[in-house]
LUMSEVEX-236491 format. One record per residue (C-alpha): residue in one letter; z, x, y. Coordinates in Angstrom, 3 decimals, always signed. Last residue first. Example, Ala and Ser with C-alpha at 12.3 -4.5 7.8 and 13.67 -1.06 7.14 Angstrom:
2
+------+----------+----------+----------+
: code :       up :     east :    north :
+------+----------+----------+----------+
:    S :   +7.140 :  +13.670 :   -1.060 :
:    A :   +7.800 :  +12.300 :   -4.500 :
+------+----------+----------+----------+
***
This chain:
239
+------+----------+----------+----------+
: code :       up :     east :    north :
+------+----------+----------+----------+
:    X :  +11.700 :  +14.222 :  -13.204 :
:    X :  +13.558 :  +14.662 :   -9.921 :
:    X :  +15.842 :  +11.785 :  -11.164 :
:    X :  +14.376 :   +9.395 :   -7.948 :
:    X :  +11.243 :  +10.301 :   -9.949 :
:    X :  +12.069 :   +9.353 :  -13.295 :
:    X :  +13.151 :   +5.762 :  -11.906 :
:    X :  +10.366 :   +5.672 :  -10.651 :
:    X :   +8.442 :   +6.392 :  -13.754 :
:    X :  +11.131 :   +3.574 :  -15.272 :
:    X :  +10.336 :   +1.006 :  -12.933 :
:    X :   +6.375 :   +1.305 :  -13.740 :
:    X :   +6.622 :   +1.384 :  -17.310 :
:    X :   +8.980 :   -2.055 :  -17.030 :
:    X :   +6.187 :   -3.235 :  -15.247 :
:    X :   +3.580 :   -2.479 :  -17.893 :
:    X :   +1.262 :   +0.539 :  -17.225 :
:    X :   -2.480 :   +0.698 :  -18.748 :
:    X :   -3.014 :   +4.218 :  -19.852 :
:    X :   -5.733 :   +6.805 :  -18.887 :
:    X :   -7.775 :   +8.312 :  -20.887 :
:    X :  -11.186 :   +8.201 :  -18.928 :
:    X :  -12.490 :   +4.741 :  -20.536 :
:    X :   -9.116 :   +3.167 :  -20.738 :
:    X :   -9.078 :   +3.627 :  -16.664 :
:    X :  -12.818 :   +2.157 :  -16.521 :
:    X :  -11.869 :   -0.736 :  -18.665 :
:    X :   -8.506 :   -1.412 :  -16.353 :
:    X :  -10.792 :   -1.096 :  -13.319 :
:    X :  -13.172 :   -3.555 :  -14.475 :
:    X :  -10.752 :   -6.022 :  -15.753 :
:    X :   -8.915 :   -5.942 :  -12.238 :
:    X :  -12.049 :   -6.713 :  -10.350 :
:    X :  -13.215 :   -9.774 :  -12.626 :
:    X :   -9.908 :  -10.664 :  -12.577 :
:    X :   -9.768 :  -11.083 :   -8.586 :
:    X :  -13.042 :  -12.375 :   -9.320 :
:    X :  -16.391 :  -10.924 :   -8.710 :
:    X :  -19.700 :  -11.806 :   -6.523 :
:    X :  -17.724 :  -10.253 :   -3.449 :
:    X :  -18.659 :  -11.954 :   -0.193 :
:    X :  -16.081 :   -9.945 :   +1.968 :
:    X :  -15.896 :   -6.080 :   +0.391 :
:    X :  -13.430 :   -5.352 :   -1.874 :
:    X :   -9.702 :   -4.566 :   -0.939 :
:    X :   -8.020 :   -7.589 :   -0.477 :
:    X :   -9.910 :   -9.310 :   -2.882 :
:    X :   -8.150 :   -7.043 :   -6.219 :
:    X :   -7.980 :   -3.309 :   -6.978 :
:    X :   -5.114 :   -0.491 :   -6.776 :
:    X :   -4.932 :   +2.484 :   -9.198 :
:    X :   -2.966 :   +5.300 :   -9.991 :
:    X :   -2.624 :   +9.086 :   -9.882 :
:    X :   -2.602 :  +12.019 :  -12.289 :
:    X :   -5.572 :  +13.825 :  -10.863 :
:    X :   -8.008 :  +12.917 :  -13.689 :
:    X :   -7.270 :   +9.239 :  -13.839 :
:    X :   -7.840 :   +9.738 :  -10.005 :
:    X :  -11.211 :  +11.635 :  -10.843 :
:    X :  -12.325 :   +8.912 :  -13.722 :
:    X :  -10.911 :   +6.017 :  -10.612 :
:    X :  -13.211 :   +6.998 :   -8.061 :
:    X :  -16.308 :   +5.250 :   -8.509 :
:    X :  -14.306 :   +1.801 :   -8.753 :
:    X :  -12.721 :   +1.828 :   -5.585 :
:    X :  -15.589 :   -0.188 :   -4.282 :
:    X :  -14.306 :   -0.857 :   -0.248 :
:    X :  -13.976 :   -3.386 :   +2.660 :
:    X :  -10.324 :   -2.690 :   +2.465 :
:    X :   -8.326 :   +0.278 :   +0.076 :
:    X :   -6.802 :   +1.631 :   -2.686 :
:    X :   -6.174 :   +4.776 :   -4.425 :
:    X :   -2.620 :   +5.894 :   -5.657 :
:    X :   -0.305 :   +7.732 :   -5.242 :
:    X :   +3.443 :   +9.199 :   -6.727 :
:    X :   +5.056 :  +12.001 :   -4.620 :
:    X :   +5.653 :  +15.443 :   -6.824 :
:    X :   +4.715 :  +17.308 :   -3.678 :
:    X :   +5.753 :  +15.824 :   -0.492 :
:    X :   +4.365 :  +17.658 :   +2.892 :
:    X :   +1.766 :  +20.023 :   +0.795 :
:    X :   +1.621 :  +18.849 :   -1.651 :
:    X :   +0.299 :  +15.364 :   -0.362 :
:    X :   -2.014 :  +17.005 :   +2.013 :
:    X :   -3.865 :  +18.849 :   -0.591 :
:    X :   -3.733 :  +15.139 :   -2.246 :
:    X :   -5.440 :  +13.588 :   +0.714 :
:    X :   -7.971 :  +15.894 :   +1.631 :
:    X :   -9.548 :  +16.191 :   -2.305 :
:    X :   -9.378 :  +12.363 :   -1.774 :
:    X :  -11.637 :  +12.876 :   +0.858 :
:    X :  -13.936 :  +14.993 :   -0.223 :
:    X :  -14.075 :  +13.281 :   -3.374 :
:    X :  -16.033 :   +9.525 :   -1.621 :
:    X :  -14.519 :   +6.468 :   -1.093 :
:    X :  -15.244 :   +6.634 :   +2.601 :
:    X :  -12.634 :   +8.175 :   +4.546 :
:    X :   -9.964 :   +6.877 :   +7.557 :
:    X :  -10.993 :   +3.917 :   +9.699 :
:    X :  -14.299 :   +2.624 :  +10.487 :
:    X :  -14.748 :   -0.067 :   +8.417 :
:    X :  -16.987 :   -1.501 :   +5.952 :
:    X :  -17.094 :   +1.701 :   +2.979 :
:    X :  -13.397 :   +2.020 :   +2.764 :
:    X :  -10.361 :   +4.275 :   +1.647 :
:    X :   -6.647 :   +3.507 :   +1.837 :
:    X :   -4.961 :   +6.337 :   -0.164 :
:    X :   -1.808 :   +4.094 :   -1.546 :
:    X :   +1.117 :   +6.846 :   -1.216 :
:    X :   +4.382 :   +5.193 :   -2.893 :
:    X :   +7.531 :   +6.052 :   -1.221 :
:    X :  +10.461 :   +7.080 :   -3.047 :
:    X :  +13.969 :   +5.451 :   -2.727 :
:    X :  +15.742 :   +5.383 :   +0.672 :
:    X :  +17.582 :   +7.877 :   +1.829 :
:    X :  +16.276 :   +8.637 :   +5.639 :
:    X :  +15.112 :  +11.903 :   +7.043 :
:    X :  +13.152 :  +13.451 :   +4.270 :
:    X :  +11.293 :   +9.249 :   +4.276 :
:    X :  +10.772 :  +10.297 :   +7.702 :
:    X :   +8.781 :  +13.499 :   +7.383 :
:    X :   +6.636 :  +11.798 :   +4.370 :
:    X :   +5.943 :   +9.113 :   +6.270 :
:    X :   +4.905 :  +10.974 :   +9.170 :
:    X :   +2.858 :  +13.451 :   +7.620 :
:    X :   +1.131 :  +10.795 :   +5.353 :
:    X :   +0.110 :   +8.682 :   +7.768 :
:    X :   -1.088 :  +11.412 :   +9.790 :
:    X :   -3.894 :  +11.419 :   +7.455 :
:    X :   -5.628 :   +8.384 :   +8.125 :
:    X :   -4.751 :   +4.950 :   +6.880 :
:    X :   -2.500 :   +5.033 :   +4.034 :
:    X :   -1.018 :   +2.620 :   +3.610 :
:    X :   +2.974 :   +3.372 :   +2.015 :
:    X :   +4.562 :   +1.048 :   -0.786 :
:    X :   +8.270 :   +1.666 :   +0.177 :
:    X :  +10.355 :   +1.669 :   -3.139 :
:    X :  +13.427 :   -0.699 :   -2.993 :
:    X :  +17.281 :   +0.266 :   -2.587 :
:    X :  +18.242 :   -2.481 :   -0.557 :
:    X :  +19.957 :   -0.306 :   +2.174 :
:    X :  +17.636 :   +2.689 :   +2.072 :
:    X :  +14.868 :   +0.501 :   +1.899 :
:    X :  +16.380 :   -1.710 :   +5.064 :
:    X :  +16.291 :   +1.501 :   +6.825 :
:    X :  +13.136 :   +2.419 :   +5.740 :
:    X :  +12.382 :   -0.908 :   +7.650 :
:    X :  +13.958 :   -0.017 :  +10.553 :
:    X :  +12.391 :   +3.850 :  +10.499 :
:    X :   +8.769 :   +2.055 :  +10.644 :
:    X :   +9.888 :   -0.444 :  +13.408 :
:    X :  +11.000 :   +2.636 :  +15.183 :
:    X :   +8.029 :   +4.679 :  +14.669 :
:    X :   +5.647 :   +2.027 :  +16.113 :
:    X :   +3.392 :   +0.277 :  +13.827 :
:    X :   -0.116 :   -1.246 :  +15.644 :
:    X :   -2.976 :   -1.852 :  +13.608 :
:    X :   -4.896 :   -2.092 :  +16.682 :
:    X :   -7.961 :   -4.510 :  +16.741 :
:    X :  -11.672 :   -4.408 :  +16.027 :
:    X :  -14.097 :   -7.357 :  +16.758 :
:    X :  -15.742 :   -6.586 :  +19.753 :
:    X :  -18.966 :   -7.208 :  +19.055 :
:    X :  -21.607 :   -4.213 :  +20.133 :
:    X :  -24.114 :   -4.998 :  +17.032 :
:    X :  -23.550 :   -2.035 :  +15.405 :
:    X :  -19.459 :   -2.073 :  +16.336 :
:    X :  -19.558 :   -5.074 :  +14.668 :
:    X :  -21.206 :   -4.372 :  +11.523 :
:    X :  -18.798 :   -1.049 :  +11.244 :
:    X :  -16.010 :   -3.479 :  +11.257 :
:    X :  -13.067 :   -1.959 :  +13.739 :
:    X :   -9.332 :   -0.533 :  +12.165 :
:    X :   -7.896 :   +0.794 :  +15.015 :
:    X :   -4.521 :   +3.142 :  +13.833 :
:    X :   -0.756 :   +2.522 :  +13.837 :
:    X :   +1.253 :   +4.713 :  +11.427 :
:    X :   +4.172 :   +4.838 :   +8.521 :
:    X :   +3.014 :   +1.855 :   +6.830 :
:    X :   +5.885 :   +0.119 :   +4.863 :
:    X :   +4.672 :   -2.722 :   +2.496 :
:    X :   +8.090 :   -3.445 :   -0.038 :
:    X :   +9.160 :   -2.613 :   -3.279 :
:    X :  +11.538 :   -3.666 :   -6.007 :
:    X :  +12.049 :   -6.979 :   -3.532 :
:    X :  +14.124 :  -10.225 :   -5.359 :
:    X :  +17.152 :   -9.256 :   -4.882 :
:    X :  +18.592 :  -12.281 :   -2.337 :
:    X :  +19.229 :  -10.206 :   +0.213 :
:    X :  +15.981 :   -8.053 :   -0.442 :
:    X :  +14.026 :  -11.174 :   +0.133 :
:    X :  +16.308 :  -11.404 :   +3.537 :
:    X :  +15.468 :   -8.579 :   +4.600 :
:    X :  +11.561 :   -8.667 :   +4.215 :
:    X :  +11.759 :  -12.083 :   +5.859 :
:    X :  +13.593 :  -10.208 :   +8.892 :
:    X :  +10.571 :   -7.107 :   +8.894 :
:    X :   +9.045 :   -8.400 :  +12.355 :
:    X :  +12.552 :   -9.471 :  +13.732 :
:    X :  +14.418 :   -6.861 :  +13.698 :
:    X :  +10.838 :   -4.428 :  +14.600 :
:    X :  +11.213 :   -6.000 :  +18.124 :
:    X :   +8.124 :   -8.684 :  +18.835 :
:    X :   +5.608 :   -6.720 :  +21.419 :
:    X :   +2.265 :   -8.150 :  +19.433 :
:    X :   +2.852 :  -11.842 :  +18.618 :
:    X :   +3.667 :  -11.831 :  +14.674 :
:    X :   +2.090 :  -15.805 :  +14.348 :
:    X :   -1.407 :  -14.578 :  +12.708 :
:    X :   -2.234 :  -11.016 :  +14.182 :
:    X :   -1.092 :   -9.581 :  +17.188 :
:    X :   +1.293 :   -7.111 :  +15.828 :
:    X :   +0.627 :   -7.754 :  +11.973 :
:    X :   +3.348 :   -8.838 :   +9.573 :
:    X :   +3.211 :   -7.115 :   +6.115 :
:    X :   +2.573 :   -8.678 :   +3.039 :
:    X :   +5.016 :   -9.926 :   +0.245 :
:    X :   +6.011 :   -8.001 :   -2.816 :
:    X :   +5.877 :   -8.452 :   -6.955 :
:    X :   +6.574 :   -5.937 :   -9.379 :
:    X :   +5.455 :   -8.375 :  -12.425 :
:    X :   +7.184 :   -9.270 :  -15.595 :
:    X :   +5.171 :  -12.440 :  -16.289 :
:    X :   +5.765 :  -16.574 :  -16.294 :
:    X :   +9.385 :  -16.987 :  -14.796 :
:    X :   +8.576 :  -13.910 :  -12.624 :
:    X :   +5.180 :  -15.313 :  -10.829 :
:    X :   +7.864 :  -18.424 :   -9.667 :
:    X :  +10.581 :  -16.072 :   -8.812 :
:    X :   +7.967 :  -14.707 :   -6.551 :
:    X :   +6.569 :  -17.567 :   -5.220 :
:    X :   +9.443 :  -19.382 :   -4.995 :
:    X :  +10.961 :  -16.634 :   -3.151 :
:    X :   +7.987 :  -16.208 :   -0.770 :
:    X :   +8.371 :  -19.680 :   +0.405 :
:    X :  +11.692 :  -19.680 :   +0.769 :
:    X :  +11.567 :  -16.137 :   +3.219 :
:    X :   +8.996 :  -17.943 :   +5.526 :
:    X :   +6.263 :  -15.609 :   +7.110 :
+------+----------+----------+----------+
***
């Protein structure tokens, strides 16, 4: 977590491609975040990126859940941990949102996830959130990739923030099947490492090109950055 680092990064991606570009999200208990840090300090890099105007969005996840490896809890390992957000840390950083004016890119966990950010993204003024459904096939967390539960998660979605955009994503998951019915729905897509299974036999690119075939396949359009700014842009209209 080192605010130079991620601006050459960034500015580094941006002198090659227009690309909406946005660092992680420190973990209580994870890496060098030590669990009981004050949310000040957790979301400081995130601050100062925005300082400098180089955020357009920025990982806000409006819940804490346990998020265990199926394998694991099969063979009785221990290997699960909280994913740990108090409400206060998530209302500082929608106050840095509000202040910054960048998008929030909400995981989605479980459902409550999108209660509560919906419910405090009403009570602050910060830009709108984007929902990324967070579905997977390894852990134990929230649903499989299956329709039941997207069906869950965008009756949900009208029903606490209708009009909101989404998207599916997830960890230790094949998106993949469900991108004809998200095509379908009107939503979006995330793919890459993060989210596939460990051991994957394909690239980052390999994972990307398959998605952006499948999206082609079922009518869907292939969105540039600047296609991106300006749908938000329509949505912070009430377009």
């Amino acid at each position: 977590e080192d605010a130079d680092l991620y601006s050459e990064i960034i500015q580094g991606i941006r002198s090659q491609v227009d690309a909406i570009v946005y660092p992680t999200i420190p973990t209580a208990g994870l890496g060098e975040y030590p669990a009981g840090d004050t949310g000040q300090n957790r979301f400081a890099v995130m601050e100062e990126l925005a300082k400098r105007g180089l955020l357009e969005m920025a990982a806000i996840d409006p819940g804490s859940t346990n998020i265990a490896y199926y394998d694991d809890v099969r063979e009785d390992r221990e290997g699960g941990f909280v994913y740990l957000n108090p409400e206060e840390e998530i209302r500082q950083a929608l106050r840095l949102a509000s202040r910054h004016r960048f998008h929030p890119s909400y995981a989605i966990y479980e459902p409550g996830f999108v209660r509560l950010g919906a419910v405090l993204h009403w009570r602050s003024s910060c830009p709108s959130p984007i929902y990324r459904f967070m579905f997977t096939s390894d852990y134990t967390f929230g649903f499989p990739p299956e329709d039941f539960g997207l069906t869950a998660y965008l009756n949900l979605l009208d029903l606490v923030a209708p009009g909101a955009r989404w998207m599916v994503a997830g960890l230790g998951v094949d998106i993949l099947p469900l991108i004809p019915r998200t095509i379908a729905e009107g939503g979006h897509v995330r793919v890459g490492l993060e989210d596939a299974s460990f051991g994957s036999d394909r690239s980052n690119v390999q994972l990307v090109e398959a998605a952006a075939m499948l999206i082609d396949n079922n009518g869907g359009d292939l969105a540039t950055a600047a296609d991106i700014r300006a749908e938000l842009k329509a949505v912070e209209m009430g377009d």
